[in-house]
C-alpha positions as CSV (number, residue, x, y, z in Angstrom):
1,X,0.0,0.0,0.0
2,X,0.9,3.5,-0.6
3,X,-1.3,5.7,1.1
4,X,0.0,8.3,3.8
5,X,-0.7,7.2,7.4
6,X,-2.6,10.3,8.7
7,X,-1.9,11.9,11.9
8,X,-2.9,14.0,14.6
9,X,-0.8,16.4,16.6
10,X,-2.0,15.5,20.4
11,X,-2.0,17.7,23.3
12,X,-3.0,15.5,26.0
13,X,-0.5,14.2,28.1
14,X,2.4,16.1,26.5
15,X,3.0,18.2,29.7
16,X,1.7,15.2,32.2
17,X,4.4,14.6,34.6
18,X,6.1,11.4,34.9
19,X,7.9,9.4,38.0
20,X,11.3,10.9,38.9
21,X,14.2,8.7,37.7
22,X,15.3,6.1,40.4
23,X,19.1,8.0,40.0
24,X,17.8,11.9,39.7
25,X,20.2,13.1,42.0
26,X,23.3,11.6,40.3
27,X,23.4,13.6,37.6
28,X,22.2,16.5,39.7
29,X,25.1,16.2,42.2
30,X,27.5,15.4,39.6
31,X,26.7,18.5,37.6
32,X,27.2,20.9,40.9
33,X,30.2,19.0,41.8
34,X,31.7,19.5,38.0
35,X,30.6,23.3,37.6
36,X,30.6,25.1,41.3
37,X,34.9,24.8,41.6
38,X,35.6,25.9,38.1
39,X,33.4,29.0,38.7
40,X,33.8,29.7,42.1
41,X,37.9,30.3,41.2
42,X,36.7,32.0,38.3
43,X,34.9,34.2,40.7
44,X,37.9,34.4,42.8
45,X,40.3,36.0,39.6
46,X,37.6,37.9,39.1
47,X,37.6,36.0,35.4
48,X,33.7,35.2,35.6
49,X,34.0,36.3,31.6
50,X,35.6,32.5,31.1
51,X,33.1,30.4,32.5
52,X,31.9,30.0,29.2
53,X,34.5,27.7,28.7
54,X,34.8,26.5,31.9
55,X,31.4,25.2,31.4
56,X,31.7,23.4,28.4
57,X,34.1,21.3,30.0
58,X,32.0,20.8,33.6
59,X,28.8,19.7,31.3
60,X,30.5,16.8,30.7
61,X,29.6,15.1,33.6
62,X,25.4,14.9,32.4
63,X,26.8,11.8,31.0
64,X,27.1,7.9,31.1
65,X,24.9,7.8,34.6
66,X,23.3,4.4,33.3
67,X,26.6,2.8,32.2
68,X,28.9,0.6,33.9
69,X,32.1,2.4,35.1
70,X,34.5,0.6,32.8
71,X,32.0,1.6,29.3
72,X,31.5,5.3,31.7
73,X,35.5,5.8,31.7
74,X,35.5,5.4,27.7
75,X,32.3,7.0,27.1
76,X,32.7,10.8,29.3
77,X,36.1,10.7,27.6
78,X,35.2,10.5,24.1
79,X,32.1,13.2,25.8
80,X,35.1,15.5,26.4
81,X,36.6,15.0,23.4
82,X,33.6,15.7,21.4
83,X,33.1,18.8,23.7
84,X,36.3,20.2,22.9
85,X,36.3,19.3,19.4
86,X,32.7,21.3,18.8
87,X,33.9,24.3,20.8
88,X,37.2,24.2,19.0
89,X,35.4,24.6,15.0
90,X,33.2,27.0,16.9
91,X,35.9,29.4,18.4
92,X,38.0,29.3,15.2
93,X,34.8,30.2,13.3
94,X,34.6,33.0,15.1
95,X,37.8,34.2,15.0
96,X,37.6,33.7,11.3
97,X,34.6,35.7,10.4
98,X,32.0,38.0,12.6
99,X,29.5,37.0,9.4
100,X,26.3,35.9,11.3
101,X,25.1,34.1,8.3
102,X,28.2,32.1,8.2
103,X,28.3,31.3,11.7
104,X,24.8,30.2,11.7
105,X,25.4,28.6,8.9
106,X,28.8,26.5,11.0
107,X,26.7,26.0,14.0
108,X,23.5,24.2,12.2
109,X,26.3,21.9,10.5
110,X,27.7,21.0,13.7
111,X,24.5,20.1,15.5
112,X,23.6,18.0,12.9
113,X,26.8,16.2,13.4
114,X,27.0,16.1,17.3
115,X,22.7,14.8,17.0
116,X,23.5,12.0,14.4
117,X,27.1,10.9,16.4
118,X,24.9,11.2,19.7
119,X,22.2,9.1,18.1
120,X,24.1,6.5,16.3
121,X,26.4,5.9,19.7
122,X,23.6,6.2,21.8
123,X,25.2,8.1,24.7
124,X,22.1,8.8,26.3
125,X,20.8,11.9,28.0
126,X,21.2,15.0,28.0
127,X,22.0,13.7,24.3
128,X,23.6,16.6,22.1
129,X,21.4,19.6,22.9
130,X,24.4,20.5,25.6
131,X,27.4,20.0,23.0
132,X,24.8,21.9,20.7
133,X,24.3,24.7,23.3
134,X,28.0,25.1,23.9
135,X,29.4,25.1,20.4
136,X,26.5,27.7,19.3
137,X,27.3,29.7,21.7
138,X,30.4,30.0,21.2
139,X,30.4,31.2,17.7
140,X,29.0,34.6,18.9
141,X,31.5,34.8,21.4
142,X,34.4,37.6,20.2
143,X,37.4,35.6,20.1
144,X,40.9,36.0,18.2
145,X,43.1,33.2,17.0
146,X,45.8,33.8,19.8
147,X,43.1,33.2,22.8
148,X,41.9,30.1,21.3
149,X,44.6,27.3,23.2
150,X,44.0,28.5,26.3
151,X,40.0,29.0,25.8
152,X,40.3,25.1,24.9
153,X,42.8,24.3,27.7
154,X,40.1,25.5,30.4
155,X,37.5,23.3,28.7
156,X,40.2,20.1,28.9
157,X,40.9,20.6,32.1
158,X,37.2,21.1,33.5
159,X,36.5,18.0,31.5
160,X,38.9,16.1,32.9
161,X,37.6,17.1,36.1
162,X,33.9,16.0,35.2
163,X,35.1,12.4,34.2
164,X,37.0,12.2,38.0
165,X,33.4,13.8,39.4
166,X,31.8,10.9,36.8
167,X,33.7,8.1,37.9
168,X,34.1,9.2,41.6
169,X,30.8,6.4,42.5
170,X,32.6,3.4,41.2
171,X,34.6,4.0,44.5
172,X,31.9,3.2,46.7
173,X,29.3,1.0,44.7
174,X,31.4,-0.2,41.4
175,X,28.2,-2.4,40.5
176,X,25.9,0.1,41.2
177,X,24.8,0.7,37.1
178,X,24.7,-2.8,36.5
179,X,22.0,-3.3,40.1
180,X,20.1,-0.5,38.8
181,X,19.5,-2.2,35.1
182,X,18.8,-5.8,36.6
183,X,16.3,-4.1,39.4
184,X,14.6,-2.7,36.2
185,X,14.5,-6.1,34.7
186,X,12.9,-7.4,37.6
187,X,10.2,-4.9,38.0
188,X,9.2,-4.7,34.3
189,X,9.1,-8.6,34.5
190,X,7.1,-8.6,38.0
191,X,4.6,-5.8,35.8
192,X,4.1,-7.9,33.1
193,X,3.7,-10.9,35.0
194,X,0.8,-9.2,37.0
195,X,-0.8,-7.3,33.9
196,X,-4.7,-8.2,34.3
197,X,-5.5,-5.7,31.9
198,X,-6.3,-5.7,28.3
199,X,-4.5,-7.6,25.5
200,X,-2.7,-4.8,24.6
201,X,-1.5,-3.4,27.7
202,X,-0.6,-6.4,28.3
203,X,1.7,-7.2,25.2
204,X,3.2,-3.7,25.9
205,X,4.0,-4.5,29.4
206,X,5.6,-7.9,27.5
207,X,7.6,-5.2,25.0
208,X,8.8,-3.1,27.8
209,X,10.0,-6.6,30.2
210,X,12.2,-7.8,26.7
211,X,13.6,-4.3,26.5
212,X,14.5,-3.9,29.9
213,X,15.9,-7.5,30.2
214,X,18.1,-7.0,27.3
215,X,18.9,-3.4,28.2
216,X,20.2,-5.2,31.7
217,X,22.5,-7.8,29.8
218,X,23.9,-5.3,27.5
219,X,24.8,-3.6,30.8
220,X,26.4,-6.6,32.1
221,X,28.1,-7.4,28.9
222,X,29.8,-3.8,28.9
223,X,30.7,-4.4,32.4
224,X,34.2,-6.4,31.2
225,X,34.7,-9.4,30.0
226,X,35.3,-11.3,33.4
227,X,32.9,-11.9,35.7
228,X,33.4,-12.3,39.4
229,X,30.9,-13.5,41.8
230,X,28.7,-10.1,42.0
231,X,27.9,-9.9,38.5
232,X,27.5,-13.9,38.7
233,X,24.6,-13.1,40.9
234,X,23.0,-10.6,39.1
235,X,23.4,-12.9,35.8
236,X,21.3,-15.2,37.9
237,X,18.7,-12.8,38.7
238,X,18.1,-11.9,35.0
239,X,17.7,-15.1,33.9
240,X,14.8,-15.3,36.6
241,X,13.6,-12.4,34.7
242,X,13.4,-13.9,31.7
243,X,11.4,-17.2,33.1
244,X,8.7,-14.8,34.3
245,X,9.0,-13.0,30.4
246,X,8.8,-16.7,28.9
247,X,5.9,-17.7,31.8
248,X,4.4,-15.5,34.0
249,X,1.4,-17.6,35.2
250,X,4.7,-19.5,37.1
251,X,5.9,-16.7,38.4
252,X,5.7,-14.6,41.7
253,X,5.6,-11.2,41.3
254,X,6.2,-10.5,44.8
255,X,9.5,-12.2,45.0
256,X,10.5,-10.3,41.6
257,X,10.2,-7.0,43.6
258,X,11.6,-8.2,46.8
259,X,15.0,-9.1,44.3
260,X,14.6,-5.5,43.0
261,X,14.6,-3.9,46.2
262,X,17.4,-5.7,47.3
263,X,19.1,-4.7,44.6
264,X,19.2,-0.9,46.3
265,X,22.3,0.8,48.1
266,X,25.4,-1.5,48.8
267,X,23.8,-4.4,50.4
268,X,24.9,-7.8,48.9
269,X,23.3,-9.0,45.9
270,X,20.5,-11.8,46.6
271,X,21.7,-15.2,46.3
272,X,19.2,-17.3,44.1
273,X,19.8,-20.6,42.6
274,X,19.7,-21.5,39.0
275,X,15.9,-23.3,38.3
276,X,18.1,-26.8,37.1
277,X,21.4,-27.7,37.5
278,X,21.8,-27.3,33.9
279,X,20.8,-23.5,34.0
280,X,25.0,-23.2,35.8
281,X,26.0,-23.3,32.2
282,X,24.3,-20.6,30.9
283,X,25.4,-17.9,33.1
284,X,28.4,-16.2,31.5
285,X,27.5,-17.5,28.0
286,X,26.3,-13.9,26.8
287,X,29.8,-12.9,27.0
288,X,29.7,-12.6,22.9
289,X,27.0,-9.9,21.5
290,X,23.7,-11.1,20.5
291,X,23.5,-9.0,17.6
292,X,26.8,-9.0,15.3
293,X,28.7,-5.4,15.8
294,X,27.4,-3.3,12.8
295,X,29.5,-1.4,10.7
296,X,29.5,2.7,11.2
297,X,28.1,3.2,7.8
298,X,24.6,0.8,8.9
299,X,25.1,2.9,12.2
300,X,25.1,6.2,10.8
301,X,22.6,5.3,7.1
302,X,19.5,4.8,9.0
303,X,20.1,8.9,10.8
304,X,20.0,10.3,7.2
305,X,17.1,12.0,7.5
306,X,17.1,13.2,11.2
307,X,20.9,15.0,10.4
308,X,18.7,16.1,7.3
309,X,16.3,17.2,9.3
310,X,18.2,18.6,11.9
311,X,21.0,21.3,9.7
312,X,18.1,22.5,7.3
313,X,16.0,23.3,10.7
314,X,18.7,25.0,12.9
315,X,20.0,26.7,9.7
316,X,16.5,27.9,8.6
317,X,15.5,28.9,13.0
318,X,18.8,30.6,12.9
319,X,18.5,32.7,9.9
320,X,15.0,33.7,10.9
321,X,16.1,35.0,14.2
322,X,18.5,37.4,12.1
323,X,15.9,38.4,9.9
324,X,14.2,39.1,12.3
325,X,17.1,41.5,14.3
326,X,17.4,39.2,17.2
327,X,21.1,39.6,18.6
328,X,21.3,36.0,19.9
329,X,20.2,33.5,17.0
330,X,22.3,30.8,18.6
331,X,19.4,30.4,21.0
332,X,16.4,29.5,17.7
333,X,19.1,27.4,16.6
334,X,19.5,25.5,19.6
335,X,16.0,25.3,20.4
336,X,15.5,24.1,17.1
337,X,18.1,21.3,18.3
338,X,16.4,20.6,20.4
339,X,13.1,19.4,19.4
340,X,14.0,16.1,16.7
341,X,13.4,12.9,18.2
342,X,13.1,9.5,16.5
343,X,9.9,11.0,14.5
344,X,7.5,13.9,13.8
345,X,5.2,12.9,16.5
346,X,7.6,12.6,18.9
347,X,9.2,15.8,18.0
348,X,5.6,17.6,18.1
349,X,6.0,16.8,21.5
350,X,9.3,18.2,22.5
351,X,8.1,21.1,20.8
352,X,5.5,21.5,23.0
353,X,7.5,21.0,25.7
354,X,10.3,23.4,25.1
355,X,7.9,25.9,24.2
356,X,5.7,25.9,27.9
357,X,9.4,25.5,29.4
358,X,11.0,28.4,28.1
359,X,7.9,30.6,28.4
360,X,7.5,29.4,32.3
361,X,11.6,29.8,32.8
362,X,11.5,33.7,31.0
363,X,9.4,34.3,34.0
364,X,11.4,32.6,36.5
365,X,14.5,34.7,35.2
366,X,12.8,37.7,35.9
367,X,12.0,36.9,39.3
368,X,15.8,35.7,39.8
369,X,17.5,38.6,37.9
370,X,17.1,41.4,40.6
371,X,19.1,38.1,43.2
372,X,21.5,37.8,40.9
373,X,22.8,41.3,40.0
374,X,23.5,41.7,43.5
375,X,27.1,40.4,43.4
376,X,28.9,38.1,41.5
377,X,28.6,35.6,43.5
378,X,24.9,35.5,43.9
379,X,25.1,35.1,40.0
380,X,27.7,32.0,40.2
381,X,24.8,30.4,43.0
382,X,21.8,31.1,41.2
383,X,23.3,29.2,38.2
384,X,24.7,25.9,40.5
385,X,21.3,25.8,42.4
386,X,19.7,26.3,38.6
387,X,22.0,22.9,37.4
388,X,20.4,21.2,40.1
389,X,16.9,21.3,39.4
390,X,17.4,21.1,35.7
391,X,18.8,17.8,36.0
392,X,16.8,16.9,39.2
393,X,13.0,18.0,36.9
394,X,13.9,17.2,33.6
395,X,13.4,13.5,34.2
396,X,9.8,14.2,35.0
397,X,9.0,16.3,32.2
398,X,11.5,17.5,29.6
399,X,9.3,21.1,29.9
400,X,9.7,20.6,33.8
401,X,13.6,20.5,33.4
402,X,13.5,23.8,30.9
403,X,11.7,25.5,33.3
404,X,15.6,25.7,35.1
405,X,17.7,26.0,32.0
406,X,16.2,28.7,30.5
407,X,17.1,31.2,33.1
408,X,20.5,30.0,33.5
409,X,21.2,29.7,30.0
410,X,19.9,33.7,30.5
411,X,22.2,33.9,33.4
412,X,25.2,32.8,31.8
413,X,25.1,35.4,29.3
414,X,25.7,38.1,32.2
415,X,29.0,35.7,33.2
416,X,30.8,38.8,31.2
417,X,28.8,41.4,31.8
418,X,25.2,42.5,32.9
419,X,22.6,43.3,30.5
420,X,18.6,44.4,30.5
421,X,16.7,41.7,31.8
422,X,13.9,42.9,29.6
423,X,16.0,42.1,26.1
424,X,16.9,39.3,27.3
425,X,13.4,37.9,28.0
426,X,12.4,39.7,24.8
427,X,15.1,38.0,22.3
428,X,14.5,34.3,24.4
429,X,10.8,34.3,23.7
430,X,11.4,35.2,20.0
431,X,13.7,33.2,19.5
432,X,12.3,29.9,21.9
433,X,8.9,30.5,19.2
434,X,11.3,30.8,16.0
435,X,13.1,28.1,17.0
436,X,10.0,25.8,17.4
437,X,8.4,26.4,14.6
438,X,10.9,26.6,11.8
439,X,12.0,23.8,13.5
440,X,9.2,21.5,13.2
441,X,8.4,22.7,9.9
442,X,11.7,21.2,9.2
443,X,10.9,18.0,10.5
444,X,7.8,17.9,8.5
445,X,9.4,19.3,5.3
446,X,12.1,16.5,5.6
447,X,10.6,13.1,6.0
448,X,11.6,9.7,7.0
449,X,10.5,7.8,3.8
450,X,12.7,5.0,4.9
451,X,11.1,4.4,8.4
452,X,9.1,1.3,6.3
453,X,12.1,0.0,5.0
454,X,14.0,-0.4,8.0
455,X,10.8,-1.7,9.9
456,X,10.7,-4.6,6.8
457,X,14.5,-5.3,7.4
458,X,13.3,-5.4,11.3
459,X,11.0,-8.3,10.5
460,X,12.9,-9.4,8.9
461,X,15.8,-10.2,10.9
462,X,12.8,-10.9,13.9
463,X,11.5,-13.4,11.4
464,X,15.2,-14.8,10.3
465,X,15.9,-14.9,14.4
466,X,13.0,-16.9,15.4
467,X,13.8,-19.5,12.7
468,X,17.2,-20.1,13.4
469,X,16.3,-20.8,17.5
470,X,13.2,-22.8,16.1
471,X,16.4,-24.9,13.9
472,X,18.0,-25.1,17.2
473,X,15.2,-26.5,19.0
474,X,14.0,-29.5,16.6
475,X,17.1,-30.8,16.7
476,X,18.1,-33.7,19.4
477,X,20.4,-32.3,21.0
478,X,21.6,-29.1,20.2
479,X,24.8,-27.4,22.2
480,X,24.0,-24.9,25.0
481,X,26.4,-22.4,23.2
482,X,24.6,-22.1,20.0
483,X,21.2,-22.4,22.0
484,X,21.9,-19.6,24.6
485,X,23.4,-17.3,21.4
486,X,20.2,-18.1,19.5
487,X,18.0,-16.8,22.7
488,X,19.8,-13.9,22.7
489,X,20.0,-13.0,19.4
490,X,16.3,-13.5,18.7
491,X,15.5,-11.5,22.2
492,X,17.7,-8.6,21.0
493,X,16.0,-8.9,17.5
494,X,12.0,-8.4,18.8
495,X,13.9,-5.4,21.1
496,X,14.6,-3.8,17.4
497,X,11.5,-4.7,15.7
498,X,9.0,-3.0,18.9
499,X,11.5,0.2,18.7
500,X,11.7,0.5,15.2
501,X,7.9,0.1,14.7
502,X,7.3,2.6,17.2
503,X,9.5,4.9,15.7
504,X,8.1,4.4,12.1
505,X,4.5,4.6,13.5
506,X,4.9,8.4,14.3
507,X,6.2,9.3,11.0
508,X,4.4,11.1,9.0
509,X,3.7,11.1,5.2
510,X,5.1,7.1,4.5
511,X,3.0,3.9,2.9
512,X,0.8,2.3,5.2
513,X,2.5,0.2,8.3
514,X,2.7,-3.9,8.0
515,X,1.1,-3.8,11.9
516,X,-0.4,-7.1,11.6
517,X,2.3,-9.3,10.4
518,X,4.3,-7.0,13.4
519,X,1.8,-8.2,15.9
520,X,2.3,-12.1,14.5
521,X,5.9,-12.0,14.5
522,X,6.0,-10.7,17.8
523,X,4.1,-13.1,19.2
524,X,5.9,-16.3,17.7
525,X,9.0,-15.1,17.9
526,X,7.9,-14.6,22.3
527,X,6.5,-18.4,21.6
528,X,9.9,-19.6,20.8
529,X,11.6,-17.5,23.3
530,X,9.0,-19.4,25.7
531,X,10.1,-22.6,24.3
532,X,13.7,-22.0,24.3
533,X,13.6,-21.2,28.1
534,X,12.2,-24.8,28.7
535,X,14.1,-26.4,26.7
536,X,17.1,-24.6,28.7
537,X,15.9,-26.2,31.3
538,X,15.6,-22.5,33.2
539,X,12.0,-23.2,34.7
540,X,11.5,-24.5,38.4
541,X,10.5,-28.5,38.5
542,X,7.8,-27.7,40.8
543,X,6.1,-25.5,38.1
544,X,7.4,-27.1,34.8
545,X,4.0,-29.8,34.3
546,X,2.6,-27.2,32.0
547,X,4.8,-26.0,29.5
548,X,1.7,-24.2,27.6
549,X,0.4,-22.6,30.6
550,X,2.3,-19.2,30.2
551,X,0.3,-18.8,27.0
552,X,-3.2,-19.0,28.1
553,X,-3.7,-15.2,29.4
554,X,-1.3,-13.9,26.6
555,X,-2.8,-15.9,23.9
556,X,-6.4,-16.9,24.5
557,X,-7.7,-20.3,25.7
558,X,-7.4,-23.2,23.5
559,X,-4.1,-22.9,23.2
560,X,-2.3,-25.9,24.1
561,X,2.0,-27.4,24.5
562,X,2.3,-27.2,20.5
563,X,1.4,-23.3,20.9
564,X,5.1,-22.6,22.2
565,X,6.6,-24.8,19.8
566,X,8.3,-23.3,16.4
């Protein structure tokens, strides 16, 4: 079929408020720890006119909170990196040319590049609005060729001291990360295995138990290569998860959360035994990837469109904004940064968002500029306690979260000097509503047209997966490597088909969606996950004289043993 999918634009539910993160201080301490020494010495020198660098650097340590300290160590350093890198084209376009159209021009270019590295790496949040924020910036900063070292130097060396700030946890909890995913596994799997609601909540409580379970073991499996008796325990754990993903009529959901709560502070990791002897075997197999490492051209093809996307808006927002005489276009090009997410329904939403937040934070900036211009240091505070509840809110609600960085984004402009708080407020609305809608014009202008392919190569593989653990299982006796690997590989494959049909089911302007033959490849492939978990010998004895019995809420009565077979 051909025909456009239609959509609406929703409103509902785009400002509701969502359950705080289970590690919202992390980032919120680490970010005051990272910024408040760089700027209180600045404050000291009486150099508060640096900070801008001095920032860039401290910003660093937003990242890698959900990653295991040895992938953390690698990832904030190639975040520093990358910060120094995007403020170093920045500064030397700047001392090049005062040309706003040129520097606009550099700075939607490099936010294109930081979203699709950001995307295609997955670093997580705060994703690459902060290097965008920096590096834009920074082009309308004066700057001359000869201060350009030392204006990088400060950024180095804060960044360095964000990835000590960063890593500074592994000292007293170095499993913590890796707890926190497999707690995760065991709630979503202690949800789904109590869902008595409708069919479809309850195959999306399914989809969000398989992510989480496979978000847990890639968490474990960037942990190192050797593992010692903690991560032995938690490997443990997540295979209970996956019984109560493969049967949840045979599983407790109260002992799931009990596991999970365990799993808080430093206590030692709950002790459970493997369901058979035989289940000693797997533990430690998923040392090898499920999915084979992709090459960075199938990494970076499929973000085409979103880099597309993202240049022509930020370009577009940010010549606006100069059309329209604003002095600070960096800000419509950042908001217009901002707002693209995996499709045009997801980025109507961040519009939204931004929008309400940067409106609501003008008016928090007025109420905090008259604090602030009392001394220099009641600047440098108002921006550390506005860190804090940026990162502490925007887990809630990204509009929550802008409802703190807008005013000290405003803030930091006065780092060098003090200026009206009414053109300020003036030249942030402007350019917050510029920014928005150019920028979501953009998204609509520039399509994903290739959302359906890549959801067909989804099902593909899904499809491809589920036949060659189905191979697997007809045969006498096949060996517990190549079984486990098949598990995994065919888990990790429904993870991709759910998140790539989402994201192609919020695109707009794109043939008709194959949702039925999604729905049935789902569900087979979960059929032979089901049946590869018994076969694995991974369910209790006690509760192993039914192998259909998982299946009769999930699939309807009448279903019977040969329903979990491939």
């Amino acid at each position: 079929m051909s025909s456009a999918t239609p959509h609406r634009l929703p409103l509902a539910g785009v400002l509701r408020l969502g359950r705080p993160s289970d590690i919202w201080f992390k980032p919120a301490l680490s970010v005051v720890a990272a910024v408040a020494p760089p700027n209180l010495a600045l404050l000291a020198l009486g150099r508060l006119d640096l900070a801008m660098y001095t920032m860039a650097g401290s910003l660093c340590a937003l990242y890698g909170h959900n990653r295991p300290y040895a992938a953390r160590a690698r990832a904030l350093a190639w975040v520093v990196l990358g910060m120094v890198g995007g403020l170093a084209v920045a500064l030397l376009a700047a001392a090049l040319t005062t040309n706003a159209v040129v520097l606009v021009t550099v700075g939607a270019v490099l936010a294109a590049a930081q979203k699709t590295v950001c995307d295609a790496t997955r670093i997580g949040p705060p994703g690459n609005v902060v290097l965008t924020f920096i590096s834009s910036a920074s082009l309308f900063v004066p700057q001359t060729p000869g201060q350009i070292p030392g204006h990088l130097g400060l950024a180095l060396a804060t960044g360095a001291w964000a990835w000590l700030v960063g890593m500074a946890p592994g000292l007293l909890r170095p499993h913590g990360p890796e707890r926190r995913a497999t707690a995760q596994a065991l709630n979503a799997a202690a949800a789904y295995a109590g869902t008595r609601g409708t069919a479809d909540g309850h195959a999306r409580a399914r989809a969000a138990t398989a992510a989480a379970i496979h978000a847990a073991w890639q968490s474990l499996l960037a942990a190192g290569s050797r593992p010692d008796r903690t991560r032995r325990a938690l490997e443990r754990l997540l295979v209970r998860a996956e019984v109560a993903l493969a049967a949840p009529a045979d599983t407790d959901p109260a002992r799931l959360r009990a596991w999970a709560r365990d799993l808080r502070g430093t206590g030692r990791v709950p002790r459970v035994e493997a369901p058979r002897e035989s289940a000693d075997e797997l533990l430690g197999v998923a040392a090898e990837q499920a999915l084979p490492p992709r090459s960075p051209w199938h990494l970076l093809a499929p973000l085409a469109p979103l880099a597309a996307r993202t240049a022509l808006g930020c370009a577009l927002a940010g010549y606006a904004a100069l059309a329209l005489g604003v002095g600070r276009p960096y800000w419509a090009l950042v908001t217009a940064a901002s707002l693209y997410q995996a499709n045009v329904s997801l980025t109507w939403n961040r519009g939204v968002q931004r929008v309400v937040g940067n409106l609501v934070g003008v008016l928090a900036f007025a109420a905090l500029a008259p604090l602030a211009h009392l001394h220099p240091a009641a600047l440098v505070l108002c921006c550390i306690a506005l860190n804090f509840g940026a990162e502490a809110l925007i887990g809630r609600n990204y509009w929550l979260g802008s409802v703190c960085v807008t005013p000290m984004a405003l803030l930091i402009t006065e780092f060098a000097r003090a200026q009206n708080p009414a053109e300020l407020i003036t030249d942030r609305i402007v350019d917050t509503l510029v920014g928005a809608l150019v920028g979501f014009a953009a998204a609509v202008a520039v399509t994903n047209r290739r959302a359906g392919d890549r959801l067909e190569q989804a099902l593909t593989a899904a499809e491809r997966a589920r036949e060659n653990t189905a191979r697997l299982l007809a045969e006498p006796h096949p060996a517990p490597h190549a079984l486990e690997s098949a598990r995994r590989g065919l888990a990790a494959a429904l993870v991709d088909l759910r998140a790539t049909a989402d994201a192609a089911a919020g695109e707009w302007w794109q043939r008709a969606l194959p949702e039925e033959r999604v729905v049935l490849t789902e569900q087979s492939g979960h059929r032979t996950l089901a049946a590869t978990v018994r076969r694995q010998g991974l369910v209790p004895r006690d509760r192993d004289e039914d192998p259909g019995r998982e299946h009769d809420r999930d699939q309807g009565p009448g279903r019977t043993t040969e329903d979990i077979r491939p």
